[in-house]
C-alpha positions as a Markdown table, in Angstrom:
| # | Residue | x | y | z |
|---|---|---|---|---|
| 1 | Unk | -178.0 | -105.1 | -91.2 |
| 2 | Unk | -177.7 | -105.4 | -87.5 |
| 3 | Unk | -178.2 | -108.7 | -85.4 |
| 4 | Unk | -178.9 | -108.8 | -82.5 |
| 5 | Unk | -176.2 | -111.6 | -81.0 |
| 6 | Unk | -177.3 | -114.5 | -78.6 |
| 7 | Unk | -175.7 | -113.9 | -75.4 |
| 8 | Unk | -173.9 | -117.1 | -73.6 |
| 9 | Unk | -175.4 | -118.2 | -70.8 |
| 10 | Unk | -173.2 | -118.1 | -67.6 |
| 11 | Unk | -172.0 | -121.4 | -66.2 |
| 12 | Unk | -172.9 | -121.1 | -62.3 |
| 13 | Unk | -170.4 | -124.0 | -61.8 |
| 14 | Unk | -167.3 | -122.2 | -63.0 |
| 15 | Unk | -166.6 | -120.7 | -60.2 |
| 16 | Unk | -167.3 | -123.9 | -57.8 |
| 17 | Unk | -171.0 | -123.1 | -57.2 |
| 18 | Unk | -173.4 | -125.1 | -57.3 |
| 19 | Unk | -174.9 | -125.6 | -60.4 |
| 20 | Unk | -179.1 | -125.1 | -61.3 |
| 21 | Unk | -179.8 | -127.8 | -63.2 |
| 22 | Unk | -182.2 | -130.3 | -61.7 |
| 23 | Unk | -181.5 | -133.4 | -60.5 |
| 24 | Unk | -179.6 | -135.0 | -57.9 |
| 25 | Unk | -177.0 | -131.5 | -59.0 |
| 26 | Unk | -176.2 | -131.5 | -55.1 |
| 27 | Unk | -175.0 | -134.9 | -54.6 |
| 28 | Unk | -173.2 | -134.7 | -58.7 |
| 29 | Unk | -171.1 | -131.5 | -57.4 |
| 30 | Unk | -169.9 | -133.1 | -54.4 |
| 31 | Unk | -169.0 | -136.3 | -55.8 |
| 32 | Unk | -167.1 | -134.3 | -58.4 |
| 33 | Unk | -165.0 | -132.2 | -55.7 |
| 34 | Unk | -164.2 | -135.9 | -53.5 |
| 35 | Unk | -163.4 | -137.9 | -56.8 |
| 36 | Unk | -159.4 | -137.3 | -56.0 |
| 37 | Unk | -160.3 | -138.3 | -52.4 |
| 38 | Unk | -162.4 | -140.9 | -53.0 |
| 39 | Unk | -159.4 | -142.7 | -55.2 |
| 40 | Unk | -156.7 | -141.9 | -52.4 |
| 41 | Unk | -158.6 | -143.6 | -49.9 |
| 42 | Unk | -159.9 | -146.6 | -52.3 |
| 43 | Unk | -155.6 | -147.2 | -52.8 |
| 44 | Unk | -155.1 | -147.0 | -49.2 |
| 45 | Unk | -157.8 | -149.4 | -48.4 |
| 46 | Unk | -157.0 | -151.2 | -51.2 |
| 47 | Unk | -153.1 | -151.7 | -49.7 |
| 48 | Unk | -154.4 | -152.2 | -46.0 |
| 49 | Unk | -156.3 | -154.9 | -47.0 |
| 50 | Unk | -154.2 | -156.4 | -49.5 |
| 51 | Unk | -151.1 | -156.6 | -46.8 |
| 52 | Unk | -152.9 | -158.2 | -43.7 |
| 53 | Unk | -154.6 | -161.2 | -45.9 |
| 54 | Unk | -151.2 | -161.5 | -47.2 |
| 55 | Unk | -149.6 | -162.3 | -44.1 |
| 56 | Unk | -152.0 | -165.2 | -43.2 |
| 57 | Unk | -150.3 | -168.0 | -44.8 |
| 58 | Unk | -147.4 | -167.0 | -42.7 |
| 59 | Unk | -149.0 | -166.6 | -39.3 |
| 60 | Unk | -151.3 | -170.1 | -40.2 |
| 61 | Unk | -148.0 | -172.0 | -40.1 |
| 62 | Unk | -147.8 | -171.4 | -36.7 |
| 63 | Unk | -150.2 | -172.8 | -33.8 |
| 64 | Unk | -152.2 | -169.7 | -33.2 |
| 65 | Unk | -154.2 | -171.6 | -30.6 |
| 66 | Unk | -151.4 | -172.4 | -28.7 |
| 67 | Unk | -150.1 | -168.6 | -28.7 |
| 68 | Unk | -153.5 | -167.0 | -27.3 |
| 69 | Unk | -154.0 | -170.3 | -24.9 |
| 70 | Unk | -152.0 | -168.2 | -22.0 |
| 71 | Unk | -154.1 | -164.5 | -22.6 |
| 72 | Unk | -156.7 | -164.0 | -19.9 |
| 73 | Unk | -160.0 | -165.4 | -21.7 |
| 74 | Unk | -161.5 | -161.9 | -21.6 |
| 75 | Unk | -158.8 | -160.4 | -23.4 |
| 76 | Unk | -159.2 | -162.7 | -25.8 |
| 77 | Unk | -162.6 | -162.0 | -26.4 |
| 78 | Unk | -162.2 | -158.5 | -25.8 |
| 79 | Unk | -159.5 | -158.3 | -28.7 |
| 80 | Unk | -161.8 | -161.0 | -30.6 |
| 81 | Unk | -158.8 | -163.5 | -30.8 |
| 82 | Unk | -160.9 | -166.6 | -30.4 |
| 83 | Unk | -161.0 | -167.7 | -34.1 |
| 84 | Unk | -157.6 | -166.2 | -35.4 |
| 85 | Unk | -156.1 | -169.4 | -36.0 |
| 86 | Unk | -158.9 | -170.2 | -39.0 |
| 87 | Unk | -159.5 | -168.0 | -41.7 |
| 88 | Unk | -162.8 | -166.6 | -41.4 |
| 89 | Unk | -161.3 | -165.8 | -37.9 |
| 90 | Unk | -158.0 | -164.0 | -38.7 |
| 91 | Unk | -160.1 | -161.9 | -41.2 |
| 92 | Unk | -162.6 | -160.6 | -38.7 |
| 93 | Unk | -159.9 | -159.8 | -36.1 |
| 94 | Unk | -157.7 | -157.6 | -38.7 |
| 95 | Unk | -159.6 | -156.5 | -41.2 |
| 96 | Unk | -163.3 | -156.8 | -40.5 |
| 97 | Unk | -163.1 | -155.0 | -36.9 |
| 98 | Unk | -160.2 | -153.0 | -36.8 |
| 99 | Unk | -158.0 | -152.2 | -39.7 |
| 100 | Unk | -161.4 | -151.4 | -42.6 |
| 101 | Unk | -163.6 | -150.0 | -39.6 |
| 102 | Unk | -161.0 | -147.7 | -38.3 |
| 103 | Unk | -159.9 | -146.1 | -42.0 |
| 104 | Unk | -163.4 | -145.7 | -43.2 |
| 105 | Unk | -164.8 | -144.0 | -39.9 |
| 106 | Unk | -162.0 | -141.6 | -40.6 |
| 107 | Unk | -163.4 | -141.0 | -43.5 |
| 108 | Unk | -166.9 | -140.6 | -43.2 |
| 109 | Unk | -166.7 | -138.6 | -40.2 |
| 110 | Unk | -164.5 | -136.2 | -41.5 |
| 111 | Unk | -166.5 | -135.6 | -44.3 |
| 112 | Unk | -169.8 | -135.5 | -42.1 |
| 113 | Unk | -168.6 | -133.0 | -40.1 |
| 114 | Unk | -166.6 | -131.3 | -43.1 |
| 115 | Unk | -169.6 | -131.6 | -45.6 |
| 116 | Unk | -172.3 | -129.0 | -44.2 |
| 117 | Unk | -171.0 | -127.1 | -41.1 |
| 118 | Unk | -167.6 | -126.9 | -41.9 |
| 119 | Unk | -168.8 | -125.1 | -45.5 |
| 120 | Unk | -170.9 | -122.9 | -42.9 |
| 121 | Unk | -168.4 | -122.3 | -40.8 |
| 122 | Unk | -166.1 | -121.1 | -43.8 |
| 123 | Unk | -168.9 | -119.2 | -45.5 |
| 124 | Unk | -169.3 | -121.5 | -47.9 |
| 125 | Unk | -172.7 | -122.9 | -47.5 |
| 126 | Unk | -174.6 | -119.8 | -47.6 |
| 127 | Unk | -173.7 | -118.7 | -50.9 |
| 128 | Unk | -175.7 | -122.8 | -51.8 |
| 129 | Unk | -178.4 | -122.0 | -50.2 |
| 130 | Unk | -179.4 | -118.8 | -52.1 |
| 131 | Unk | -180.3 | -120.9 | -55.2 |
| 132 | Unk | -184.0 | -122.2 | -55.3 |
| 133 | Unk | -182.5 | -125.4 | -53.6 |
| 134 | Unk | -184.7 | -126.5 | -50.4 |
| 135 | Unk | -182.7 | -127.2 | -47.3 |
| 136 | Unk | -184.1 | -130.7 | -46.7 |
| 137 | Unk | -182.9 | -131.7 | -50.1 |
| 138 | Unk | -179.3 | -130.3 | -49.4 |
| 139 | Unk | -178.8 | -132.6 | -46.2 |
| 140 | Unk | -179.9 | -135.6 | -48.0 |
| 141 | Unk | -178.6 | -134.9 | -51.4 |
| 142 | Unk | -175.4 | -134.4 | -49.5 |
| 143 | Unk | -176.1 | -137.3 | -47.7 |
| 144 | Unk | -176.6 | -139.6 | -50.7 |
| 145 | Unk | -172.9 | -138.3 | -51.7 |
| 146 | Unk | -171.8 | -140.2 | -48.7 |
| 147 | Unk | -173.6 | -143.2 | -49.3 |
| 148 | Unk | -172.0 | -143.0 | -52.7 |
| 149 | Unk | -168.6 | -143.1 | -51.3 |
| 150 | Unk | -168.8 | -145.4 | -48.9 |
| 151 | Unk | -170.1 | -148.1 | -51.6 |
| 152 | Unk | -166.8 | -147.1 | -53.7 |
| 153 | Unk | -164.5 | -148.3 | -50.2 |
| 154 | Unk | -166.9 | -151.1 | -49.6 |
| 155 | Unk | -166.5 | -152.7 | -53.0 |
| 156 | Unk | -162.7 | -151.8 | -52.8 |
| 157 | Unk | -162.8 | -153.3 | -49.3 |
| 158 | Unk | -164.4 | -156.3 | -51.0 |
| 159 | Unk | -162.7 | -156.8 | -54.0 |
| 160 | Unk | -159.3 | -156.8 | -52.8 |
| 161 | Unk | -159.9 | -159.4 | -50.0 |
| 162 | Unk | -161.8 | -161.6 | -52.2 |
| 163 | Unk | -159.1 | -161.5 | -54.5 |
| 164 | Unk | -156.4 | -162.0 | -51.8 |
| 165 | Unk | -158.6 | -165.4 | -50.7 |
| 166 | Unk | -159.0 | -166.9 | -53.5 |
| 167 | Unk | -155.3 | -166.1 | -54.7 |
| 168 | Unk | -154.1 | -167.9 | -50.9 |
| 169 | Unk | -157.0 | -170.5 | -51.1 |
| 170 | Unk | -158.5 | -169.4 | -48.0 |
| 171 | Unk | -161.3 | -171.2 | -46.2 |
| 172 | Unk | -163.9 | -168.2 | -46.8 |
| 173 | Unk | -167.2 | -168.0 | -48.8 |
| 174 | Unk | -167.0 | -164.8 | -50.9 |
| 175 | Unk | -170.8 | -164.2 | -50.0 |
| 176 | Unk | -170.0 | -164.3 | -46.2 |
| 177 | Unk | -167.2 | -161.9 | -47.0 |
| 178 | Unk | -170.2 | -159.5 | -49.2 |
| 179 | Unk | -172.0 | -159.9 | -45.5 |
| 180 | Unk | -168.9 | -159.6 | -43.4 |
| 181 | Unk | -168.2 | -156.0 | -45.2 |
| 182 | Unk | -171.7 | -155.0 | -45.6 |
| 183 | Unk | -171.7 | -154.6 | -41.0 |
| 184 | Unk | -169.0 | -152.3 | -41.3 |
| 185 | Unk | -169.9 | -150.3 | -44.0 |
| 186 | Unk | -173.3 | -150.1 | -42.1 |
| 187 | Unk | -171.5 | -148.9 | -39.0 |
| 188 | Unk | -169.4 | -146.6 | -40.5 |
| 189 | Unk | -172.5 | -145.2 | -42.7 |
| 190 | Unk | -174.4 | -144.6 | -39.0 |
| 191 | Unk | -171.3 | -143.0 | -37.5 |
| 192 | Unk | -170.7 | -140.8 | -40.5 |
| 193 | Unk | -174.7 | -140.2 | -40.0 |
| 194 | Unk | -174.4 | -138.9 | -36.5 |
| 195 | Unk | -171.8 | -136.6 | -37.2 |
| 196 | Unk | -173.4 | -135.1 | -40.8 |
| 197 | Unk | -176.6 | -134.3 | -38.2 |
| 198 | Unk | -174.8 | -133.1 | -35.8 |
| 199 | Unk | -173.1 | -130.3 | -37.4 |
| 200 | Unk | -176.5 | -130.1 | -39.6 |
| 201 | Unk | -177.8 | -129.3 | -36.3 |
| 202 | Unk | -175.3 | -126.9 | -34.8 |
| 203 | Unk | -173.5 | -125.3 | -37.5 |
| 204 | Unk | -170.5 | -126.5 | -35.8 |
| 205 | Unk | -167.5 | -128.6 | -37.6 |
| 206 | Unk | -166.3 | -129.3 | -34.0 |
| 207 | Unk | -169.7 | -130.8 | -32.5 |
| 208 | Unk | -170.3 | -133.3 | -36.3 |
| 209 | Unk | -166.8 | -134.2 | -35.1 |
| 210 | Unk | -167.0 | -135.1 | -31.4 |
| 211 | Unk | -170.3 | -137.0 | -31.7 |
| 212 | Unk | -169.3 | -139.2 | -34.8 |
| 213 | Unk | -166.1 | -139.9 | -32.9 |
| 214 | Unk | -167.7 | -140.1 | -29.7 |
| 215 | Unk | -170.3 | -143.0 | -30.2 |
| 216 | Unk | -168.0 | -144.4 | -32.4 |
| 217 | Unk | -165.1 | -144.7 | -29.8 |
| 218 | Unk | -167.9 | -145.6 | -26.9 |
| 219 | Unk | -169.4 | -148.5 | -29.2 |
| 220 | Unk | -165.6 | -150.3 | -29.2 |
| 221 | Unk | -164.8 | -149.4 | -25.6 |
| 222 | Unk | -168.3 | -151.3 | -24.2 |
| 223 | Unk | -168.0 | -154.2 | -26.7 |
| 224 | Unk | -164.1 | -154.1 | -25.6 |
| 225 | Unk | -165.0 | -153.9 | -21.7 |
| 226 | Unk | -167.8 | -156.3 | -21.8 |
| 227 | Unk | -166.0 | -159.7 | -21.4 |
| 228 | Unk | -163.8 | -158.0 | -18.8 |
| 229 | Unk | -166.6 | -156.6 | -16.8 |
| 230 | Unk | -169.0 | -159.8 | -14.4 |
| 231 | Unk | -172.3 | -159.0 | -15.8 |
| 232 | Unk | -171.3 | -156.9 | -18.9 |
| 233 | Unk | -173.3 | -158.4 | -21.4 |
| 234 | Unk | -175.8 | -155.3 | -21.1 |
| 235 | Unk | -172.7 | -153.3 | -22.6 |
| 236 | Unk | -172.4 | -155.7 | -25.6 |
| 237 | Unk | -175.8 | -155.7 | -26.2 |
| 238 | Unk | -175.9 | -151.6 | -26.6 |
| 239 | Unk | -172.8 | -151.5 | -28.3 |
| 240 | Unk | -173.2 | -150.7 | -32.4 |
| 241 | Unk | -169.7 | -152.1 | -32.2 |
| 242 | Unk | -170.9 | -155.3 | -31.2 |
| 243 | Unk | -174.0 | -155.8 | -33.6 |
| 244 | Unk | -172.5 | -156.2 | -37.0 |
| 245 | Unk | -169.7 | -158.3 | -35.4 |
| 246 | Unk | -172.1 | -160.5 | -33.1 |
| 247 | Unk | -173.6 | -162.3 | -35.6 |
| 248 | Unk | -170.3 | -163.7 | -37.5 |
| 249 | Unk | -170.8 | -162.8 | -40.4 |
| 250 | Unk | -168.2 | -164.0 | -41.9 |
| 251 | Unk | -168.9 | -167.6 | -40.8 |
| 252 | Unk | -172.9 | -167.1 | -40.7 |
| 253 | Unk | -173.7 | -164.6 | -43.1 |
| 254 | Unk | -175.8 | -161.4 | -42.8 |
| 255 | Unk | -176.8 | -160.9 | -39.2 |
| 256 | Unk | -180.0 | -159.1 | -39.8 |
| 257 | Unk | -180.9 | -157.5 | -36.4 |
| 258 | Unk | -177.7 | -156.3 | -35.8 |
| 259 | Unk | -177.7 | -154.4 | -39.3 |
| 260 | Unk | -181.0 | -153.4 | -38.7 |
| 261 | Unk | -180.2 | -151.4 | -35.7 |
| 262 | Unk | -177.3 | -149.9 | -37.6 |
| 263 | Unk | -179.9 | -148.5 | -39.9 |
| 264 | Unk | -181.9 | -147.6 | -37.0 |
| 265 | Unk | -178.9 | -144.8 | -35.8 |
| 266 | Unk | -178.8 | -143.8 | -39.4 |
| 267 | Unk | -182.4 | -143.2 | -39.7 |
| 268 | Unk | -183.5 | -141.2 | -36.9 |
| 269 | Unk | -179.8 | -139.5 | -37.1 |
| 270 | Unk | -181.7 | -138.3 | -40.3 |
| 271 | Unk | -184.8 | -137.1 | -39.1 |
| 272 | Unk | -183.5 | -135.3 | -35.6 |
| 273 | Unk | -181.2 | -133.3 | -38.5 |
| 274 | Unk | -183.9 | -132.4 | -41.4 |
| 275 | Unk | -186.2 | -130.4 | -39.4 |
| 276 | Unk | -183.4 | -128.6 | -37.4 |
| 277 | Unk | -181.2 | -127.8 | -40.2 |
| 278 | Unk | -184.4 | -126.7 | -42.5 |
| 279 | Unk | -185.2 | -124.0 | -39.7 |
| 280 | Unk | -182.1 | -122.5 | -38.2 |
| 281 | Unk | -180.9 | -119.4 | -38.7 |
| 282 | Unk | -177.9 | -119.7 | -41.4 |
| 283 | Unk | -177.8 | -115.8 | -42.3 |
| 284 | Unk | -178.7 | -116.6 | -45.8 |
């Protein structure tokens, strides 16, 4: 007697498409294709951060005061040198705005730009879109992946410097070093932001790119160029740069306005990209 025999149902996902189930499936497939980058950059971070705390005992044994007390005072500033003979100081000037900044905004706004035009650009994106999957969700969904991310470097990031402190019996309060990570990883999360939008926008790898990198780079050259410049407060004061460092948070804690207006660029970033992206002409 004949059977009739179930048939299998194909796997979408086996041949790196997106998969249908519901859910955030979006934001769980591209978490599952970073995973091996995501733990490269977490043992790169990891090492960054682990090396400059390490030096600190030996730099503290000398007078650092008396080493910056011939730079030009606006250089100082400019290079924020005026604390790096204490603890919280020497932290802030190597790891909190130069060394964990500088890794993670190459990170996020590579993957901005990589994460929706450079699929379109390689053909990629419109195969996505012809599931039941509605545009807005894609941009946020894919989004959300990079929040996801970032939080993985930012606990890294925090982990390994709290554990550095306590293990050199540094002078730093581990919740001013939660608040002291928390500005960059805010910064980096509006840079990455930008450039996600921009290519959202334009369809363009190259554009996402250029304007993550470019209000990046222009944040640090006018909080950089402020002390140098009579009058160039005005330039500190627009700087995203400037606001998660201008509080001190690793001596004062969360500087809230400052934060807030890193959220700010990350929020309307957001919703110049939906409706743009949701309406332009992909070919799909």
């Amino acid at each position: 007697m004949a059977t009739d025999t179930p048939t299998r149902p194909a796997r979408s996902d086996r041949a790196g498409v997106l998969p249908r189930r519901q859910g955030l499936a979006v934001t769980s497939w591209v978490l599952r294709q970073q995973r091996r980058a995501v733990v490269g950059w977490s043992i790169a971070l990891a090492a960054v951060c682990a090396i400059y705390v390490g030096f600190y005992p030996a730099i503290g044994d000398q007078d650092m005061a008396q080493l910056i007390e011939g730079m030009p005072e606006g250089l100082v500033q400019a290079l924020g040198y005026e604390g790096i003979d204490t603890a919280p100081g020497y932290l802030e000037s190597t790891i909190f705005s130069l060394l964990g900044p500088a890794l993670l905004l190459v990170f996020a706004i590579g993957f901005g730009a990589r994460v929706l035009a450079g699929e379109e650009e390689d053909g990629k994106l419109e195969l996505e879109l012809t599931l039941p999957v509605d545009r807005r969700r894609v941009l946020l969904e894919r989004f959300l992946a990079m929040v996801v991310q970032l939080l993985v470097l930012a606990c890294v990031m925090v982990v390994t410097v709290v554990s550095m402190v306590l293990a050199l019996d540094m002078d730093v309060m581990v919740a001013n070093i939660v608040a002291g990570t928390l500005g960059p990883f805010l910064f980096v999360l509006a840079m990455g932001t930008v450039s996600l939008g921009a290519g959202a926008s334009t369809g363009r790898k190259a554009i996402g790119l250029a304007a993550g990198a470019g209000l990046a780079v222009a944040s640090f050259m006018a909080d950089a160029l402020a002390p140098l410049i009579e009058g160039g407060g005005w330039l500190e004061n627009a700087s995203p740069f400037a606001w998660y460092l201008g509080g001190e948070p690793l001596t004062e804690g969360v500087h809230w306005a400052g934060f807030g207006g890193l959220v700010a660029i990350t929020v309307v970033a957001l919703a110049v990209a939906l409706p743009v992206f949701a309406r332009r002409d992909l070919g799909v």
